[in-house]
C-alpha positions as CSV (number, residue, x, y, z in Angstrom):
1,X,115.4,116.6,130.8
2,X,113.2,117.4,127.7
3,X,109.5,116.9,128.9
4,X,108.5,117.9,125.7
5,X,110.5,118.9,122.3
6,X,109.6,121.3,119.3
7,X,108.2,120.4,116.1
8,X,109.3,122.1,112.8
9,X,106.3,124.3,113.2
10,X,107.1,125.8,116.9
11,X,104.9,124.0,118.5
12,X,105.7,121.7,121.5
13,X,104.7,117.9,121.6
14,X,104.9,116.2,124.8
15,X,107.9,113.5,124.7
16,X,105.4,110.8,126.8
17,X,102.0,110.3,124.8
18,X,99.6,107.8,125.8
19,X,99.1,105.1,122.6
20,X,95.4,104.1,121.6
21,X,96.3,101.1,119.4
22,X,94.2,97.9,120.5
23,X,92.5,99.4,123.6
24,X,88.9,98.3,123.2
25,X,86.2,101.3,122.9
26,X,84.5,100.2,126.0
27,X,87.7,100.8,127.8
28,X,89.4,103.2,125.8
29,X,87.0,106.3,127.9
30,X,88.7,105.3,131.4
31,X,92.2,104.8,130.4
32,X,92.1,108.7,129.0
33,X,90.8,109.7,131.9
34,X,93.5,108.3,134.6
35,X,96.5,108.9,131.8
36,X,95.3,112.7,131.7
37,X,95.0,112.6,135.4
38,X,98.3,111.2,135.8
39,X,100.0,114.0,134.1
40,X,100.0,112.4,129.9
41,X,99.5,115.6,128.2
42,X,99.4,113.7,124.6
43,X,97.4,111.5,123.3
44,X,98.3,109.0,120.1
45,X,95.1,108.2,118.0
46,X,94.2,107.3,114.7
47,X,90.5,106.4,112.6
48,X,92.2,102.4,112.1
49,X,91.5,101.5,116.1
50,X,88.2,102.3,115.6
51,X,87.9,104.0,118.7
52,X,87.9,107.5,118.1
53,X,84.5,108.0,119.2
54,X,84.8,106.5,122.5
55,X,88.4,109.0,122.9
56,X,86.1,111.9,122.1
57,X,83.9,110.7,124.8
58,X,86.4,110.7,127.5
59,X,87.9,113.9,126.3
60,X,84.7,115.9,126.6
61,X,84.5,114.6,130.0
62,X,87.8,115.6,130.6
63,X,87.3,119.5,129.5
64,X,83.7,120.0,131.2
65,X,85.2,118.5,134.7
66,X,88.2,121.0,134.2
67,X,90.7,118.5,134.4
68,X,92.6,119.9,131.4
69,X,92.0,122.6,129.1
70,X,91.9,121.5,124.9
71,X,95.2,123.7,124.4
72,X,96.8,121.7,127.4
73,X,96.8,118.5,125.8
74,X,98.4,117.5,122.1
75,X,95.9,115.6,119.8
76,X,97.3,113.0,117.1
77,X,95.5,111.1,114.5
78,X,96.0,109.4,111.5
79,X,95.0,109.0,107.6
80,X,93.8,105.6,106.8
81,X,95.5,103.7,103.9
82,X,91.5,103.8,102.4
83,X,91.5,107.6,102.2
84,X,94.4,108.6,100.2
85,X,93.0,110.1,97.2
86,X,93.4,113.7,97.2
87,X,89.5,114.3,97.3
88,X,89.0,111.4,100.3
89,X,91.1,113.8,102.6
90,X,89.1,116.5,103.7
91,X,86.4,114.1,104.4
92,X,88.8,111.7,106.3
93,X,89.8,114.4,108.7
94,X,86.4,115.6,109.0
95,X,85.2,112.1,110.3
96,X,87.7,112.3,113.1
97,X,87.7,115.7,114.4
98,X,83.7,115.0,115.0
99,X,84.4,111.5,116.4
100,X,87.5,112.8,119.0
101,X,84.9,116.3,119.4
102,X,87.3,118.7,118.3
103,X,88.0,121.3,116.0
104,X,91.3,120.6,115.6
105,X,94.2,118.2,115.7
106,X,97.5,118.9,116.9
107,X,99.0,116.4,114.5
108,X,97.8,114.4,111.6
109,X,100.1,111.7,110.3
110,X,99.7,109.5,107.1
111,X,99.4,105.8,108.7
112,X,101.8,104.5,105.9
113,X,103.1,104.6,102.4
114,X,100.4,101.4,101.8
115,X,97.4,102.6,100.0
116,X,94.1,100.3,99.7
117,X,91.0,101.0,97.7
118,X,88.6,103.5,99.7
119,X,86.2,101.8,102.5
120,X,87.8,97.8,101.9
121,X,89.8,96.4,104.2
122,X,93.6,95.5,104.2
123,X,94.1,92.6,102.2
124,X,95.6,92.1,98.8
125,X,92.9,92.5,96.5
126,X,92.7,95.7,98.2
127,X,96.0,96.9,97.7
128,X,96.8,100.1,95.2
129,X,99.9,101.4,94.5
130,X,100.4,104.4,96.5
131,X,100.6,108.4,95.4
132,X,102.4,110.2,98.1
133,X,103.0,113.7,96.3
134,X,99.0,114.0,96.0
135,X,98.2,112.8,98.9
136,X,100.3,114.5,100.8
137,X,99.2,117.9,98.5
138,X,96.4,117.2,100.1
139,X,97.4,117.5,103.8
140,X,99.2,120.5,103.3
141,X,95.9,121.9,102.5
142,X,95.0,120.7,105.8
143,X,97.7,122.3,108.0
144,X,96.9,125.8,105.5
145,X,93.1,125.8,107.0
146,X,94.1,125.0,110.6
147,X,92.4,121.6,111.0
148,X,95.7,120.3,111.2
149,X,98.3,122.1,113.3
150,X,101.0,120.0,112.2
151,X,101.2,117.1,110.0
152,X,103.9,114.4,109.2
153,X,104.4,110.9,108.1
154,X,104.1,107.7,110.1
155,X,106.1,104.4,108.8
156,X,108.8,106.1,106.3
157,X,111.5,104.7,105.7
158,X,114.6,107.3,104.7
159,X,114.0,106.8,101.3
160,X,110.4,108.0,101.1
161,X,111.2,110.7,103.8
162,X,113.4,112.3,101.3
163,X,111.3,111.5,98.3
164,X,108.3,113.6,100.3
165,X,111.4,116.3,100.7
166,X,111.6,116.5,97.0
167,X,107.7,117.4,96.6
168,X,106.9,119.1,99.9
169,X,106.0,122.5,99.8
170,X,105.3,121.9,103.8
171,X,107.9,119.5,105.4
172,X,106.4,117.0,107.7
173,X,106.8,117.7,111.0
174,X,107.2,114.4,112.0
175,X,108.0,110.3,111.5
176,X,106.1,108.1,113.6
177,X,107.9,104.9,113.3
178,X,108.7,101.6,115.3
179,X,111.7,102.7,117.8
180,X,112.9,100.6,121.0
181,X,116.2,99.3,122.0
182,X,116.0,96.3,120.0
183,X,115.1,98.8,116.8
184,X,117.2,101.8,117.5
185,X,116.7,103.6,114.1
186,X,120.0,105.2,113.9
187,X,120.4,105.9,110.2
188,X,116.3,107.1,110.2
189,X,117.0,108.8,113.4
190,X,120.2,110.5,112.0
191,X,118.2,111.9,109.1
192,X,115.1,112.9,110.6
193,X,117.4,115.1,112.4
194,X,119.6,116.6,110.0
195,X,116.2,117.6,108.4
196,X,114.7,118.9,111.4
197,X,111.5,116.2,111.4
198,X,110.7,114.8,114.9
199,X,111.0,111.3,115.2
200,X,108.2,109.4,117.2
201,X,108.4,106.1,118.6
202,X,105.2,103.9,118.4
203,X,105.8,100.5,120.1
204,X,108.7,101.5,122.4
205,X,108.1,98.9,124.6
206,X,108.2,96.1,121.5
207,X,104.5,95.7,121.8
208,X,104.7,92.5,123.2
209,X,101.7,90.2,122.3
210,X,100.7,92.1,119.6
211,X,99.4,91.0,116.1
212,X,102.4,90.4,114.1
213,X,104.7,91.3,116.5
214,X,107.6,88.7,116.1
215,X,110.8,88.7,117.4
216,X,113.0,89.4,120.7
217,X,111.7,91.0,123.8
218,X,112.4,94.3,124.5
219,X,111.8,94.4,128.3
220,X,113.5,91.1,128.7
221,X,116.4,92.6,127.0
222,X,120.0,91.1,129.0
223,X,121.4,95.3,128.4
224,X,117.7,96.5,129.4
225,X,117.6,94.8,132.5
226,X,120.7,95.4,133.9
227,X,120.5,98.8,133.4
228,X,117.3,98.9,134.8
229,X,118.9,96.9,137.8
230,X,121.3,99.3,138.4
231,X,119.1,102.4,138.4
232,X,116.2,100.2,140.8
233,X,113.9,101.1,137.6
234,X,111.7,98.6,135.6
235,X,112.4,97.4,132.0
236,X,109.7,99.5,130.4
237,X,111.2,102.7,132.4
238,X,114.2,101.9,131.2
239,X,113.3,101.6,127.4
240,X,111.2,104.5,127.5
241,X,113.8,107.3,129.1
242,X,116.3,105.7,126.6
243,X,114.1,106.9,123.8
244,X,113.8,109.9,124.9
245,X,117.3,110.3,125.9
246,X,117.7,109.6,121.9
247,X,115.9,112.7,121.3
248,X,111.9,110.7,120.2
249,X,108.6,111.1,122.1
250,X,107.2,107.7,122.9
251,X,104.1,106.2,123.0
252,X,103.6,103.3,125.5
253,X,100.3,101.8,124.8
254,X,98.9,100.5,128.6
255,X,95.3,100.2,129.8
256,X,96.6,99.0,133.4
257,X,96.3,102.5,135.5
258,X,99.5,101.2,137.8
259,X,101.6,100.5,134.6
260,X,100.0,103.6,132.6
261,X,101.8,105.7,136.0
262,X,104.9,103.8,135.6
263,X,105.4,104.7,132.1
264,X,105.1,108.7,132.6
265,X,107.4,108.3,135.7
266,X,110.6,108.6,133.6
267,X,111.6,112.8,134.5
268,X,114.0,113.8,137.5
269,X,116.3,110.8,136.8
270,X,118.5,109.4,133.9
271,X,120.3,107.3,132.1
272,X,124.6,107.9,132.5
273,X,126.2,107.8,129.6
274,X,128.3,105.2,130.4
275,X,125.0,102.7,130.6
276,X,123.4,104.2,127.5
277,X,127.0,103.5,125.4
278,X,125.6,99.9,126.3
279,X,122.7,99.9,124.2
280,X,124.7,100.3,120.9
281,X,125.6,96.4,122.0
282,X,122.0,95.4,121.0
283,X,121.3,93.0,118.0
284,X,119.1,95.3,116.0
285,X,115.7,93.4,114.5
286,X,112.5,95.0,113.1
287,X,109.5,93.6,114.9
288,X,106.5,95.0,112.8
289,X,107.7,94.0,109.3
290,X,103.9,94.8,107.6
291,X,104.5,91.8,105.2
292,X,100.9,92.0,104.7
293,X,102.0,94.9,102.4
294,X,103.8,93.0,100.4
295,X,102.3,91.9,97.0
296,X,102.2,93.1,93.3
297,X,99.4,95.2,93.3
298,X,100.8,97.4,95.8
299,X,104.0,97.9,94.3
300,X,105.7,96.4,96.8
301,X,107.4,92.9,95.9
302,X,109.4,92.2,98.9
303,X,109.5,94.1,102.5
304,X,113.0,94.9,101.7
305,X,110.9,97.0,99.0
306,X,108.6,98.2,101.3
307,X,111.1,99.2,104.1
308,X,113.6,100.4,101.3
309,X,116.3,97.4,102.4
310,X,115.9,99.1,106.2
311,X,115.4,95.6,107.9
C-alpha cells in the first residue's frame, strides 16, 4: 500500500506526515525528534503555530546526529493570511526557511483564501478581501527559483480550486483541507483528482479538543469503531488508513511518543472493501467551519460563502 504518492511535479510526498498545529515550542523539538525516529518522513508546518524556530532546532539536530538526511524528509509550510500581497511573499518564505534552517521547502501552501492586513492578527477589523491570482503569481515565482519545490493551496473549496485553474500558469500541486470519516470530501476529493492535485488531510483524526472544533467525534465514530474492532486496530488507526486508502496523505497532529507510533503504524495491513463500503454510511458534518472569516470586509457574508455552499 501507497507509503507515499506523487505530486503533479514528480516528486513523492510521504502519505503519513507528522502535524505541528498547537504543539507548544518548548515541546515542539522532542516530538520531531521521536516522529523522525519512528519512521515519519514528513513534516506539516506553517509560520501561524509560531513554532517554526523551535522545528528548525530539532531538525538541525536531526541532520548533524545522522538520523536523516534533508532530501529524506518532505518539508511543508504555509503563507500566512498577513502576507498575501504580491511583494510580502518573498519575504514571508524567507522568514521561514531561516526559522525551520533550510534552504528549501518541499511544499509551500497558501493557509487560506482569508486575507488580513500585513502583521495584525485575525479579527474582523483585520479582514481584506482576498487576491488569489496575485498572490498566487507570486508563489509561482517561488517554485521558479527553487525555494519552493512544490506549492499548492490549503482550505479550497472546489470553486476556488478551479478559479486558481483559470489563472495558473503552475497548477497547485496540492489541497490541504479538513478530511476524516465524518468529513469525507467526496465531491473536493473527486475533483482534486480529475485535475491531478493531491489532496491532504489536516485534522484526520477530527482534532478533538481543538479551538473551534465542534461537532461529532471521529474516533468515537459507531462505523469507526467497529471496524476498528474487527481488524483489533484503534480508532485513530482506523481513520487514518481509511484516508489513505481514499488516496490523501494525513496529518495526525500527536505529541504523546506512544500515540505519535500508533499513528505511523498503518502499512502491511488494510481496510476490505467490504468495511470501507461502510463508511459511505457516515452523516457527513464539517468540524472547522472558520466562521471567524465571516464578515463584510472580507467578502465573505456567510460560511456558505466562504466554503462555496460546501458545508
Amino acid at each position: 500500500m501507497a507509503e507515499s504518492f506523487v505530486l503533479n511535479t514528480g516528486a513523492r510526498i510521504p502519505s503519513v506526515g507528522l502535524g505541528t498545529w498547537q504543539i507548544q515550542p518548548a515541546a515542539v523539538g522532542d516530538v520531531i525528534y521521536a516522529a523522525v525516529k519512528a519512521g515519519y518522513r514528513h513534516i506539516d508546518c506553517a509560520a501561524a503555530y509560531r513554532n517554526e524556530k523551535e522545528v528548525g532546532l530539532a531538525l538541525k539536530k536531526l541532520f548533524e546526529d545522522g538520523v536523516v538526511k534533508r532530501e529524506e524528509l518532505f518539508i511543508t509550510s504555509k503563507l500566512w493570511s498577513g502576507n498575501h500581497a504580491p511583494e510580502d511573499v518573498p519575504e514571508a518564505i524567507g522568514t521561514t526557511l531561516e526559522d525551520l534552517q533550510l534552504d528549501y521547502v518541499d511544499l509551500y501552501l497558501i493557509h487560506g483564501p482569508i486575507r488580513i492586513k500585513k502583521g495584525t492578527t485575525m479579527s474582523p477589523e483585520n479582514l481584506l478581501p482576498t487576491d488569489i491570482p496575485a498572490t498566487w503569481g507570486a508563489m509561482e515565482k517561488l517554485y521558479d527559483s527553487g525555494k519552493a519545490r512544490a506549492i499548492g493551496v490549503s482550505n479550497f473549496s472546489c470553486k476556488k480550486l478551479e478559479d486558481l485553474f483559470a489563472v495558473a500558469r503552475v497548477p497547485p500541486a496540492v489541497n490541504q483541507v479538513e478530511c476524516h470519516p465524518v468529513w469525507q470530501q467526496d465531491k473536493l476529493r473527486k475533483l482534486c483528482q480529475s485535475r491531478g492535485v493531491h489532496l491532504s488531510a489536516f485534522s484526520p483524526l477530527g482534532s478533538p479538543g481543538s479551538p473551534g472544533v465542534n461537532g461529532p467525534s471521529v474516533l468515537s465514530n459507531p462505523i469507526v469503531t467497529s471496524v476498528a474492532e474487527k481488524l483489533q486496530k484503534t480508532p485513530a488507526q482506523v481513520a487514518l488508513r481509511w484516508g489513505v486508502q481514499m488516496g490523501q496523505s494525513v496529518l495526525p497532529k500527536s505529541s504523546n511518543e506512544a500515540r505519535i507510533k500508533e499513528n505511523i503504524d498503518i502499512f502491511g495491513w488494510s481496510i476490505p472493501e467490504d468495511l470501507m463500503a461502510k463508511f459511505s454510511e457516515i452523516k457527513q458534518v464539517r468540524l472547522l467551519r472558520a466562521e471567524f472569516a465571516v464578515h463584510p470586509q472580507s467578502g465573505y457574508n456567510s460560511v456558505v460563502d466562504l466554503w462555496d455552499g460546501e458545508i
